[in-house]
N, C-alpha and C positions, 0 to 999 in steps of 0.2 A: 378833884382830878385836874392835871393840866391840860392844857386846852392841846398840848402834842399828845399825850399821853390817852386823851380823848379821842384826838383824830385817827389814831393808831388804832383804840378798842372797834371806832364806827367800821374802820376798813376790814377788820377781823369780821366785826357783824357783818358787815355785807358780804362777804366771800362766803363766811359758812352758810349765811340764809340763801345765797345764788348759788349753793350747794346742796339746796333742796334739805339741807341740816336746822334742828328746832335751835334757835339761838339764846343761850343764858349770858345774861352781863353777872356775873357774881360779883359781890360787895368788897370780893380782895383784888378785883381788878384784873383778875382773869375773864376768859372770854370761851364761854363752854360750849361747841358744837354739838350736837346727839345726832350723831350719823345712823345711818341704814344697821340693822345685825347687832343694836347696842352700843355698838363703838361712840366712845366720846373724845372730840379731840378738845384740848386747852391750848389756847391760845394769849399768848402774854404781851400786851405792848411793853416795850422796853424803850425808856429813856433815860439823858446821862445818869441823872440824880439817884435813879437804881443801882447802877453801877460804883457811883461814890459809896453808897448803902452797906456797910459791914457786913448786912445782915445777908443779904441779896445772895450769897453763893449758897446759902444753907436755903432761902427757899423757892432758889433753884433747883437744886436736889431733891427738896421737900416735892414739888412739881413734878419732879422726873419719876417721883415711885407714885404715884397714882397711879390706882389698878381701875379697872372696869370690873362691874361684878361679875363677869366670868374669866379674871385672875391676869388678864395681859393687862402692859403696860397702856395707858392712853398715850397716845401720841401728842408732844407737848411743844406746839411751834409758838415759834418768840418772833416777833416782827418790831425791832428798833427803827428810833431815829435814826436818820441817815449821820449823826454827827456821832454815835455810836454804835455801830455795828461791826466796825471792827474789831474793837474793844470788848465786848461782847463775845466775839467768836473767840479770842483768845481767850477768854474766860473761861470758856467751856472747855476749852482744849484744856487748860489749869485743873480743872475738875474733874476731866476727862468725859465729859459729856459729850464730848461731841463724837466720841468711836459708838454711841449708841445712835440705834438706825432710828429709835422713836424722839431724836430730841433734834431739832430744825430749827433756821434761821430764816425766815423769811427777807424779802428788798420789798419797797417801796417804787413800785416804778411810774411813774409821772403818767400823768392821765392826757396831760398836756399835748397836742399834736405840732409833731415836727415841721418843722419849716426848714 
């Protein structure tokens, strides 16, 4: 795993687990919350190299129809590089992923304090 690609899964971990959500790193590089009532959200870093990835729009999709076992979609938020996330949203618009209410983009906002 890349070391951006890394720092992206860690920020996922820690949001779902300061969401009081049990937190799965799964071995494809997704990022599995177990929310409250069953609900599971996945969470995918996204970086460029995905993007170049032929593959990458099929298993985005593939992503997008995960069900929870009582038959809804899980909600599947994507949090890119900042050198990708534009690219990215236009993607989904291509696939049409993005007129669905369970497929998010996440930002990256600097932890960093203003001066």
């Amino acid at each position: 795993m890349s070391a951006t690609r890394d720092h992206l899964a860690d920020l996922l971990s820690g949001y779902y687990g300061g969401s009081g959500f049990r937190v799965e790193r799964r071995p494809d590089g997704t990022v599995a919350g177990h929310g409250f009532g069953g609900v599971t959200w996945i969470g995918l870093p996204v970086v460029r190299s995905d993007l170049d990835d032929p593959a990458f729009p099929d298993r985005l999709r593939a992503l997008s129809e995960v069900r929870m076992p009582t038959g809804e979609l899980c909600p599947l938020e994507l949090l890119p590089d900042d050198a990708c996330g534009d690219d990215l949203r236009a993607l989904l618009v291509d696939l049409h992923l993005s007129d669905r209410g369970h497929v998010q983009v996440y930002t990256v906002v600097s932890s960093s304090p203003r001066t």
